[in-house]
LOFIGU-919885 format. One record per residue (C-alpha): residue in one letter; x, y, z. Coordinates in Angstrom, 2 decimals. Layout:
BEGIN
 tormar      xx      yy      zz
      A       X       Y       Z
...
***
This chain:
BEGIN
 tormar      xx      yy      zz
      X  145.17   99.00  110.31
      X  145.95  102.60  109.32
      X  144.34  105.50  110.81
      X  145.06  109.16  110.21
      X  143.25  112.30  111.22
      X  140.20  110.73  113.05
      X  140.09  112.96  116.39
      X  143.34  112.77  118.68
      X  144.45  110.37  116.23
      X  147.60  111.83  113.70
      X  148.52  108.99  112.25
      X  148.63  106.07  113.71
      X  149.39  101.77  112.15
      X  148.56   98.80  113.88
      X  149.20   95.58  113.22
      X  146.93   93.04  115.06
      X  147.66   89.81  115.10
      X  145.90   86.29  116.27
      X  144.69   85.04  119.31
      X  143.58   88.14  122.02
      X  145.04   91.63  121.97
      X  144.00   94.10  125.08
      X  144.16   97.51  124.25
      X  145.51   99.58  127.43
      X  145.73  103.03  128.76
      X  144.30  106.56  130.29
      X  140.84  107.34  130.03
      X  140.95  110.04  126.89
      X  144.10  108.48  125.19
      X  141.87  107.14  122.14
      X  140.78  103.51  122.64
      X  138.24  104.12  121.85
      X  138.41  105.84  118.68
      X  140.68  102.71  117.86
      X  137.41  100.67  117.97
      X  135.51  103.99  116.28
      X  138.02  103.52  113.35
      X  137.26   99.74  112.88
      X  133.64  100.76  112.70
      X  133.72  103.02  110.38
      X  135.88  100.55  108.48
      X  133.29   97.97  108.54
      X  129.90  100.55  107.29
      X  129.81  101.99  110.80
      X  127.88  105.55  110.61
      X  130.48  108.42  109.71
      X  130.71  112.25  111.12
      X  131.95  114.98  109.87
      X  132.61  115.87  113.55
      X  135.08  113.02  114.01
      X  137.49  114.79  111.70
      X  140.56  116.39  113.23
      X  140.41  119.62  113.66
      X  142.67  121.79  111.16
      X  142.01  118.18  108.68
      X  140.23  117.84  105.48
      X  139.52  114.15  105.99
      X  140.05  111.25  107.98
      X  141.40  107.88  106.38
      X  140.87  104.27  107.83
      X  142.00  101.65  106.18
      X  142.58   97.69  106.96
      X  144.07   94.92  105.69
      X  142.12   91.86  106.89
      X  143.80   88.24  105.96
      X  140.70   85.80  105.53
      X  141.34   82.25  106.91
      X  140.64   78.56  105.36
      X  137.67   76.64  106.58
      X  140.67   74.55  108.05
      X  141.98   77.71  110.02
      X  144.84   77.93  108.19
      X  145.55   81.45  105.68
      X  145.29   80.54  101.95
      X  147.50   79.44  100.10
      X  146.55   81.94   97.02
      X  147.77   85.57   98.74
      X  145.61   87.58   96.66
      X  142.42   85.75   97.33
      X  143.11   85.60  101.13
      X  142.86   88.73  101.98
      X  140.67   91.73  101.75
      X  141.67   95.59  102.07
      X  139.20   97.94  103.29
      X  138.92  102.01  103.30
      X  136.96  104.89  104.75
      X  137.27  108.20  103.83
      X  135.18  110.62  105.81
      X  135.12  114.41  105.17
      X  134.99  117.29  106.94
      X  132.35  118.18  105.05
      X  130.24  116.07  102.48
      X  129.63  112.10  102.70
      X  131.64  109.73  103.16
      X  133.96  107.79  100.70
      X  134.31  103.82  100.54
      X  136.75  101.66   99.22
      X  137.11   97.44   98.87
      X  140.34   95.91   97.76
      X  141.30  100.03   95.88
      X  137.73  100.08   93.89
      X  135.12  102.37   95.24
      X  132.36  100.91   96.77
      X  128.67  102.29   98.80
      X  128.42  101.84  102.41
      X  126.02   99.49  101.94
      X  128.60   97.07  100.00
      X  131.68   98.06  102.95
      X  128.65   96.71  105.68
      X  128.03   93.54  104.04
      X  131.25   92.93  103.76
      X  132.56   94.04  106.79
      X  129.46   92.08  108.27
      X  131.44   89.12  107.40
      X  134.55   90.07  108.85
      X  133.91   92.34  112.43
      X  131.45   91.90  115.05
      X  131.81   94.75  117.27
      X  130.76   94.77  121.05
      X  130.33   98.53  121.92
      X  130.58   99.72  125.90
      X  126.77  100.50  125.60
      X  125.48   97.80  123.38
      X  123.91   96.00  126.15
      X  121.70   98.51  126.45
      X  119.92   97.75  122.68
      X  119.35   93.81  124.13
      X  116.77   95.32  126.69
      X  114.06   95.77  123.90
      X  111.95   93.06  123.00
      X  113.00   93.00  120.01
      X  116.59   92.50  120.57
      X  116.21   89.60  122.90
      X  113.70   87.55  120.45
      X  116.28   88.62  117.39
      X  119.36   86.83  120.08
      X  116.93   84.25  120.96
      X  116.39   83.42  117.23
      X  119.99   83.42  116.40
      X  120.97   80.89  118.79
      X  118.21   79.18  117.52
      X  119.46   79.44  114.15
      X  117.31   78.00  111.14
      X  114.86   76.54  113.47
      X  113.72   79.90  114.25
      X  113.50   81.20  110.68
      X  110.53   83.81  110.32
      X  110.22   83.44  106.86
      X  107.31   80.30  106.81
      X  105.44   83.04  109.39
      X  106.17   85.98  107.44
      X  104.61   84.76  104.07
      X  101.28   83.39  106.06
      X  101.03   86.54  107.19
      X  101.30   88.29  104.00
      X   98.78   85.87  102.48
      X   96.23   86.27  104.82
      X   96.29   90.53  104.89
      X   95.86   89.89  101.05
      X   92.97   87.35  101.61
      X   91.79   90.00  104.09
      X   92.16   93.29  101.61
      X   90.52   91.54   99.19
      X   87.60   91.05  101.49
      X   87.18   94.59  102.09
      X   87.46   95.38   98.11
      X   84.35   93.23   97.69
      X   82.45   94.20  100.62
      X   80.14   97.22  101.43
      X   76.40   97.36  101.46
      X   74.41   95.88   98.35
      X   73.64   99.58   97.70
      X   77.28  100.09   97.50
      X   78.01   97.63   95.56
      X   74.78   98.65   92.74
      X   76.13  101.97   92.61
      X   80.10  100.81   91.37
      X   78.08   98.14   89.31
      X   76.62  101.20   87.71
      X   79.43  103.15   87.27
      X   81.51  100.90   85.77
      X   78.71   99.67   83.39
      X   78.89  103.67   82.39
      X   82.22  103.43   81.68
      X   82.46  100.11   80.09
      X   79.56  101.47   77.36
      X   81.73  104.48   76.44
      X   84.65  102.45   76.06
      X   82.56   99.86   73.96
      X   80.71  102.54   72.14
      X   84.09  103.56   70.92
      X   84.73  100.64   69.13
      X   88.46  100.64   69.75
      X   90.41   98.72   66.89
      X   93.74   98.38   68.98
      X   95.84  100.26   71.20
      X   98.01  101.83   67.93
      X   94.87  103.12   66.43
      X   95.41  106.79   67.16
      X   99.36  106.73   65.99
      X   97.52  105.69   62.77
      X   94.88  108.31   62.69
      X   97.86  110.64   63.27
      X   99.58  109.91   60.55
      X   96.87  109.64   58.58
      X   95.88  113.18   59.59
      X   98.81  114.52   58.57
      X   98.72  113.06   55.31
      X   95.29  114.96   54.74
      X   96.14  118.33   56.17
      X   99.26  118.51   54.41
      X   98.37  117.04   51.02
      X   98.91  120.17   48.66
      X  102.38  120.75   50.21
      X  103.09  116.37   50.04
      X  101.76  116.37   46.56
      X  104.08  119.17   45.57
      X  107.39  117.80   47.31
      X  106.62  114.87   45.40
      X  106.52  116.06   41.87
      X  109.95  118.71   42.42
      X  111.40  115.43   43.58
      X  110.03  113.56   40.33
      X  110.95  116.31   38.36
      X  114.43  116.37   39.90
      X  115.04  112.88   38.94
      X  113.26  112.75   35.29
      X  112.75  116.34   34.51
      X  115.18  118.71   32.29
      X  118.48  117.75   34.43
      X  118.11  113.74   33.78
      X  120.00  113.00   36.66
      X  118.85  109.14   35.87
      X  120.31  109.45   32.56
      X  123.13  110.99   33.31
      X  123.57  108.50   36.18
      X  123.57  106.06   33.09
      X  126.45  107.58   31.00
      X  128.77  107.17   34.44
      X  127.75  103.41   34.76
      X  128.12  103.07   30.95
      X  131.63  104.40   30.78
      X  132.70  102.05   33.76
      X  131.20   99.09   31.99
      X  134.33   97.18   30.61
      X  136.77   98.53   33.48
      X  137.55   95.22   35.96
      X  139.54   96.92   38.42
      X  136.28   99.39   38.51
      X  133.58   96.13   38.52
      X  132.77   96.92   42.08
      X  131.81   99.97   42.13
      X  130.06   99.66   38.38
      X  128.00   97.14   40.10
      X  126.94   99.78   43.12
      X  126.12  102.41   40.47
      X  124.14  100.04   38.65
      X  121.92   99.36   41.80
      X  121.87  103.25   42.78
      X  120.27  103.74   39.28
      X  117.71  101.12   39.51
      X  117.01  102.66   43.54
      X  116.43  105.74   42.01
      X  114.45  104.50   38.36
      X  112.06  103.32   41.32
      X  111.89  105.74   43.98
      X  110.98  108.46   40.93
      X  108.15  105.86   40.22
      X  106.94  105.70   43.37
      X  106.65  109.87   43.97
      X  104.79  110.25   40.80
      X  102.27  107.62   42.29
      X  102.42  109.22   45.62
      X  102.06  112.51   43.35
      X   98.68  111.40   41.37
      X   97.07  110.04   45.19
      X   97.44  112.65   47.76
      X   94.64  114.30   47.16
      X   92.85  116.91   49.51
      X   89.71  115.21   51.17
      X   88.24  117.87   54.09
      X   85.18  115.26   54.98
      X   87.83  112.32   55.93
      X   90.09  115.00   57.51
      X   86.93  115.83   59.91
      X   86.53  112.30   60.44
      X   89.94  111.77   61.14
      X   89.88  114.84   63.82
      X   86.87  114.11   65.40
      X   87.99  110.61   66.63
      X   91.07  111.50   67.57
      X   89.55  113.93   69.73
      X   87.58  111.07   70.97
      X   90.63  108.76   71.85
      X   92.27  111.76   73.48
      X   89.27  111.91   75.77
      X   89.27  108.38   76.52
      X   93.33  108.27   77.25
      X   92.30  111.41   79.69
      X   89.66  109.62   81.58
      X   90.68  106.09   81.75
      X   94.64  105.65   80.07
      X   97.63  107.69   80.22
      X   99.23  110.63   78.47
      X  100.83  109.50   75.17
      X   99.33  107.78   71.91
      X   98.78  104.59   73.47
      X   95.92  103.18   74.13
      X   96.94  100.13   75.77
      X   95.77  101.36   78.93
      X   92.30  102.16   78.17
      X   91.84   98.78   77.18
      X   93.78   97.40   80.38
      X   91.51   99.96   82.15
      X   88.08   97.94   80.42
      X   89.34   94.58   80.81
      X   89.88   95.40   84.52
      X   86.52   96.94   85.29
      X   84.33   94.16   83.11
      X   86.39   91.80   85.86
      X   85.50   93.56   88.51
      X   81.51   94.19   87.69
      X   82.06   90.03   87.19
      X   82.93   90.31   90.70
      X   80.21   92.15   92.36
      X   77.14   90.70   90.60
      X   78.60   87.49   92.05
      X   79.04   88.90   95.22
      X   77.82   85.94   97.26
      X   79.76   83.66   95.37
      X   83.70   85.51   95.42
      X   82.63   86.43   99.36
      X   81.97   82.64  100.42
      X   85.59   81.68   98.35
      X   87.37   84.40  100.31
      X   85.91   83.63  103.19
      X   86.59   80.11  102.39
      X   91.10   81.24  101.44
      X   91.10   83.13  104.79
      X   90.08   80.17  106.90
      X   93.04   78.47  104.98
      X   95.34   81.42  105.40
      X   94.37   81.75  109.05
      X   95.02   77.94  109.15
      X   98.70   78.42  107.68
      X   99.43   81.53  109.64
      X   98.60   79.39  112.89
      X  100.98   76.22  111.68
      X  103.49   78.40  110.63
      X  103.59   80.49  113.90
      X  102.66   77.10  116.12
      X  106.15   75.74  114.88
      X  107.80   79.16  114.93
      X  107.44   79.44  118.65
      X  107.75   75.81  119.26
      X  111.07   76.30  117.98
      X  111.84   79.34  120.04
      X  110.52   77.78  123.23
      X  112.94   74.88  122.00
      X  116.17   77.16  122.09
      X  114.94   79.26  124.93
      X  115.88   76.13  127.46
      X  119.22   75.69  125.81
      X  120.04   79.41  125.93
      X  119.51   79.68  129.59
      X  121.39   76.44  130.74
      X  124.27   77.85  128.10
      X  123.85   81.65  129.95
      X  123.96   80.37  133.01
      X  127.14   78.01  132.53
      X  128.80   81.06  131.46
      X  127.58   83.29  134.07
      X  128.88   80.36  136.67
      X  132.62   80.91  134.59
      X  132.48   84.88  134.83
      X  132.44   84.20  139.08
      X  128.47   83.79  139.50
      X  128.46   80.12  140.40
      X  124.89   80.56  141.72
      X  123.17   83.27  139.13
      X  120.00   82.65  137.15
      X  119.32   83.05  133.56
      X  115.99   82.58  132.53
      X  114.87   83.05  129.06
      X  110.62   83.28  128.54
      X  108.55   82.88  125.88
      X  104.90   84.00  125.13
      X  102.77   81.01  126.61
      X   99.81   79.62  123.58
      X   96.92   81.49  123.32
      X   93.84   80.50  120.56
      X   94.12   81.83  117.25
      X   90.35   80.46  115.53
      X   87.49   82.78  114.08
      X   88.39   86.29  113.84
      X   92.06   87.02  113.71
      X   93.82   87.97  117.09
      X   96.97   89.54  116.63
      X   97.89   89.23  120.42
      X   97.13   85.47  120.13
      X   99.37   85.50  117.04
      X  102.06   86.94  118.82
      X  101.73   84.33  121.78
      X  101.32   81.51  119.51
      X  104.62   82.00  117.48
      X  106.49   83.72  120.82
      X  106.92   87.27  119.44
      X  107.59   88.11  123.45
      X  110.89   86.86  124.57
      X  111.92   88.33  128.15
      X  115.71   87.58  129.24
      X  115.66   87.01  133.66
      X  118.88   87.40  135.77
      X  118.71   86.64  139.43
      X  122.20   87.09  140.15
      X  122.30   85.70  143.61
      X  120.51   82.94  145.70
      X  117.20   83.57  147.26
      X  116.96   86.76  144.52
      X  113.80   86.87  142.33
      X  114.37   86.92  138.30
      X  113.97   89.95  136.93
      X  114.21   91.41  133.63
      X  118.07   92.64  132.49
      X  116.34   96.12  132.49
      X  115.85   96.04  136.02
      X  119.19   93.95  137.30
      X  120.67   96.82  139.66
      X  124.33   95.73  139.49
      X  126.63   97.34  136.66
      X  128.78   94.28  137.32
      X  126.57   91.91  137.42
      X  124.78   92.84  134.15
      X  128.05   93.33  132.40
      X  128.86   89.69  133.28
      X  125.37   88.68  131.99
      X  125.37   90.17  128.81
      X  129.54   88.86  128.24
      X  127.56   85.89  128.95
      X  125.30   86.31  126.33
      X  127.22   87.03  124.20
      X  130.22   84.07  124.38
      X  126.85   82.05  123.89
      X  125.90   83.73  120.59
      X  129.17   83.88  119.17
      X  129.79   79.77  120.06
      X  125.99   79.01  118.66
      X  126.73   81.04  115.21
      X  129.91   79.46  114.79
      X  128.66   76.01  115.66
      X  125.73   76.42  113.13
      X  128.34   77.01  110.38
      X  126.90   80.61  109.62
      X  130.36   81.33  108.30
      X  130.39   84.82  110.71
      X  133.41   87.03  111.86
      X  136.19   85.81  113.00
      X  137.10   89.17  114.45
      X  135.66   90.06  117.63
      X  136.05   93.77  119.31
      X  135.02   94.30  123.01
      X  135.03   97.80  123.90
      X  135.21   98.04  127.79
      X  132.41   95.19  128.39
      X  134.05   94.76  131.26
      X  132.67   98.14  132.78
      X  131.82   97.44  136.54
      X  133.51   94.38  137.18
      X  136.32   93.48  139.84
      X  137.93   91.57  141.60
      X  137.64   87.94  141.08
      X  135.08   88.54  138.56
      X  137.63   90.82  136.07
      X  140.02   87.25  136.58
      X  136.82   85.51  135.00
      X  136.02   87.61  132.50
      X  140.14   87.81  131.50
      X  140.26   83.89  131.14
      X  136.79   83.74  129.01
      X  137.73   86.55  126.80
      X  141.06   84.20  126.06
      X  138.92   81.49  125.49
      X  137.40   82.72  123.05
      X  140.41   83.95  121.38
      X  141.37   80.42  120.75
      X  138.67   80.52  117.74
      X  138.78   84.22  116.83
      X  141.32   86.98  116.90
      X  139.69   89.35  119.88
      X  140.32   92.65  120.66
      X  139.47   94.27  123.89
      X  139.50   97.96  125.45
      X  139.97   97.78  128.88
      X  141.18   99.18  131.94
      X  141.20   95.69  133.81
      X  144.64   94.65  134.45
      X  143.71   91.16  135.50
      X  141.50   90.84  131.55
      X  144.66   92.27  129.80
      X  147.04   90.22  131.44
      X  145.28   87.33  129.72
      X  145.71   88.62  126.10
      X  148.27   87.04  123.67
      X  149.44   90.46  123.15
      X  149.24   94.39  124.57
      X  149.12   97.66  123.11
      X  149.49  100.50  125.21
      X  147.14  103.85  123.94
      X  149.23  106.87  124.93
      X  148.71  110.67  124.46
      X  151.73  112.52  123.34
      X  151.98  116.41  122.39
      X  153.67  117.46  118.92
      X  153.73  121.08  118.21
      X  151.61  121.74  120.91
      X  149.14  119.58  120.14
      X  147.92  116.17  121.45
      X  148.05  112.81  119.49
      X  147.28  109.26  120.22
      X  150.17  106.90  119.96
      X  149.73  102.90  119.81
      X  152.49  100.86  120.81
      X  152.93   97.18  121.26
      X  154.37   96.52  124.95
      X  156.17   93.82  125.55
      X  158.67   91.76  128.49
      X  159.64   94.89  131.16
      X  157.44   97.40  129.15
      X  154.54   95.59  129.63
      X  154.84   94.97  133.44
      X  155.22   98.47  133.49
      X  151.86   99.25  131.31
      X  150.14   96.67  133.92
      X  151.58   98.23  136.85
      X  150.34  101.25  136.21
      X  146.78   99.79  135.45
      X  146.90   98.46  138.94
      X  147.89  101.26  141.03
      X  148.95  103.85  138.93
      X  152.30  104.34  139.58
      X  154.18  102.17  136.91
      X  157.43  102.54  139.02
      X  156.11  101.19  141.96
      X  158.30   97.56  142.59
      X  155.13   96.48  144.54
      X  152.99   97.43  142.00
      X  155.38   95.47  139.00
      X  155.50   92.09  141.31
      X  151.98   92.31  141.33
      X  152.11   92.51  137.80
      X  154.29   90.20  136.93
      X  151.95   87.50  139.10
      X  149.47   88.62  137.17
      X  151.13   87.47  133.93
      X  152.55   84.65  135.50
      X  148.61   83.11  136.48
      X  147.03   84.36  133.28
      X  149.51   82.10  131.22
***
């Protein structure tokens, strides 16, 4: 990855490799703009504000190297892997690039769906909703959990429903549209419409009429022109005459021939025109007056143009509807009769939609909870609940709706013994919630791979770790590079004991060129990288109590 101009961030190239790489150093250095950067690589929201000061633009840009189903890179380079590129202005919207063509941001976040899933320091503060927890819930569920069955009942009954309502209203109501329409159906009938081209026809017909003395005498200059005083025919005839014995010249004898005989009988057919267009003023008033008509007919029932395709769309749509209401009784008892059957539908389809969530909601908390017992909570609760059953006959009840298919999904933590579960919203520990939601998360990220979605296989934690310690920072360290034995993870943190268990370490660092500050990324590795550690531990990177530490550290990590 290539970054340039994007905050403290010059210019700066990384190369990440496999396995788990821990991103290191001072609050401030950039870390986090590191993980910015890959976001706006992968659709992430732009800002002009991100730009570095004094800079036009900032570029991103990433070269991701896809992987076989068996694990393995492609053999075919060019098809195995994918560059990416942002380009966001100072000013203006953003640009976006996929393998050098442009691209929308729409097309970079559906692709870069399928290569990043990013963990932000505050994300697990979107899973207290509702909405996030049944959308986690129904991901670990995976197809079992699908909303679409649900989603179409729905849709079918509010149809059933609205067209109910269109047929309802007192009979009074309904006598008055009856006579409306009937209005409007006579003045359409009474028109006798002949089809929806009629007035193009009249149109040119009216033309034909109002302009006869000027047609008639275009005609005859033209017939005059071709058989008059000039004979252009006969002269036409000499030329195909002299050309008449010349083979090299058969050709285009031949095409004079046929202009000759085109123009013999388009001089025939102007003298006819000629002797018919006559002036007639009573068909010319006929002509006007129902075109007048059809223009108020398009005005009241069609659209603006010639066509009258929709007035007669317009009067096959009102004789259905006065169809309809005079057999009120009749369409009401068949609706009523499809909404008992969509009610019936939405209820099955919601039934097995929240049987399926109550299904996975047992198997997410056992999987939570063994988790929570590796990330140093041996004794913590995870609870996931689901909207108990509730009747959904006669009228529709959306609340009973929402029970039936378990709309309300509640995630409970009780993170010690003799503690009652309470929701993640009210869990008073940063640590402990942290721990929960890396929980939650390891569980996700197992279940979509394990379901064969085909997701990321990059992974970026930015300081999930916040608020944990101690033993529990060893934990989180060790399940971090667990999960780096199926994806390539990257982690922000300040945790010596989590980076000490990545594959690899870069160390973020702020350094001042012509008086201004940039963030520089380098790999640390063998002495430099006791020293990084050592100075995550204590601060004081020279300290030789501080290194021994670190080098334990290492040494129990791997």
């Amino acid at each position: 990855m290539r970054v340039r101009q994007l905050g403290v961030i010059e210019d700066l190239s990384l190369v990440l490799g496999p396995g788990m790489t821990a991103l290191t150093g001072e609050t401030g250095a950039g870390k986090t703009l590191v993980v910015e950067a890959v976001g706006l690589l992968v659709g992430g929201r732009s800002d002009g504000m991100l730009v570095r000061p004094g800079a036009a633009e900032a570029v991103v840009e990433g070269r991701f190297v896809l992987t076989a189903p068996d694990g393995g890179a492609g053999d075919d380079a060019e098809a195995s892997e994918v560059v990416l590129c942002r380009v966001v202005p100072a000013d203006g919207r953003s640009r976006c690039y996929i393998d050098g063509r442009m691209a929308t941001v729409s097309a970079l976040a559906a692709q870069g769906e399928c290569l990043v899933d990013l963990h932000g320091q505050h994300a697990h503060q979107s899973l207290f909703s509702v909405a996030a927890q049944r959308g986690a819930l129904d991901t670990y569920a995976g197809a079992g959990a699908d909303r679409t069955r649900r989603d179409a009942a729905r849709d079918k009954l509010r149809g059933v429903e609205e067209a109910m309502a269109a047929v309802g209203g007192t009979a009074a109501d309904r006598e008055r549209e009856v006579q409306l329409l009937d209005y409007q159906l006579a003045e359409i009938e009474a028109a006798q419409l002949t089809g929806p081209d009629e007035e193009a026809s009249l149109a040119a017909e009216e033309d034909a009429l109002a302009q006869a003395v000027a047609h008639r005498a275009a005609a005859s200059a033209a017939y005059e022109g071709i058989f008059g005083e000039e004979q252009v025919l006969d002269r036409l005839g000499e030329v195909v005459g002299t050309l008449g014995n010349h083979q090299p010249l058969a050709d285009i004898h031949e095409r004079l021939r046929g202009l000759a005989a085109e123009l013999a009988d388009a001089g025939s057919e102007l003298r006819s025109k000629a002797e018919n267009l006559e002036e007639d003023p009573k068909r010319l008033a006929e002509v006007t007056t129902r075109r007048a008509q059809l223009r108020d007919l398009r005005r009241k029932y069609g659209a603006p143009g010639a066509d009258l395709a929709p007035v007669l769309a317009f009067r096959d749509r009102a004789q259905a509807r006065v169809a309809e209401l005079r057999d009120h009784e009749g369409m009401a008892a068949r609706l009523a009769e499809e909404r008992s059957a969509a009610l019936a539908g939405l209820r099955e389809a919601s039934e097995q939609l929240g049987e399926a969530r109550r299904h996975a909601a047992a198997g997410l908390s056992q999987a939570v909870e063994s988790e929570l017992r590796r990330l140093a909570m041996p004794r913590a609760q995870f609870q996931v609940r689901v909207a108990g059953e509730r009747d959904l006959a006669g009228e529709r009840d959306l609340a009973g709706e929402r029970d039936l298919a378990g709309e309300d999904v509640t995630f409970l933590l009780a993170a010690n013994p003799g503690e009652p579960l309470l929701p993640l919203s009210r869990v008073a520990s940063g640590g402990e919630l942290a721990r929960a939601m890396l929980a939650l998360r390891l569980v996700l990220v197992g279940a979509a791979a394990g379901q064969g979605g085909g997701g990321p296989t990059t992974l970026v934690f930015d300081e999930v770790d916040a608020g944990v310690g101690g033993e529990a920072a060893v934990a989180v360290g060790r399940a971090l590079a667990a999960l780096a034995e199926r994806y390539q993870v990257i982690v922000v943190t300040h945790l010596p004991q989590v980076a000490a268990c990545a594959n690899a370490q870069v160390a973020v660092t702020k350094d001042e060129r012509d008086g201004r500050s940039a963030a520089v990324a380098r790999p640390v590795t063998g002495e430099q990288r006791v020293i990084e550690l050592s100075r995550m531990m204590s601060g004081q990177p020279d300290s030789r109590t501080a290194r021994r530490h670190a080098e334990e550290l290492l040494r129990s990590a791997h």
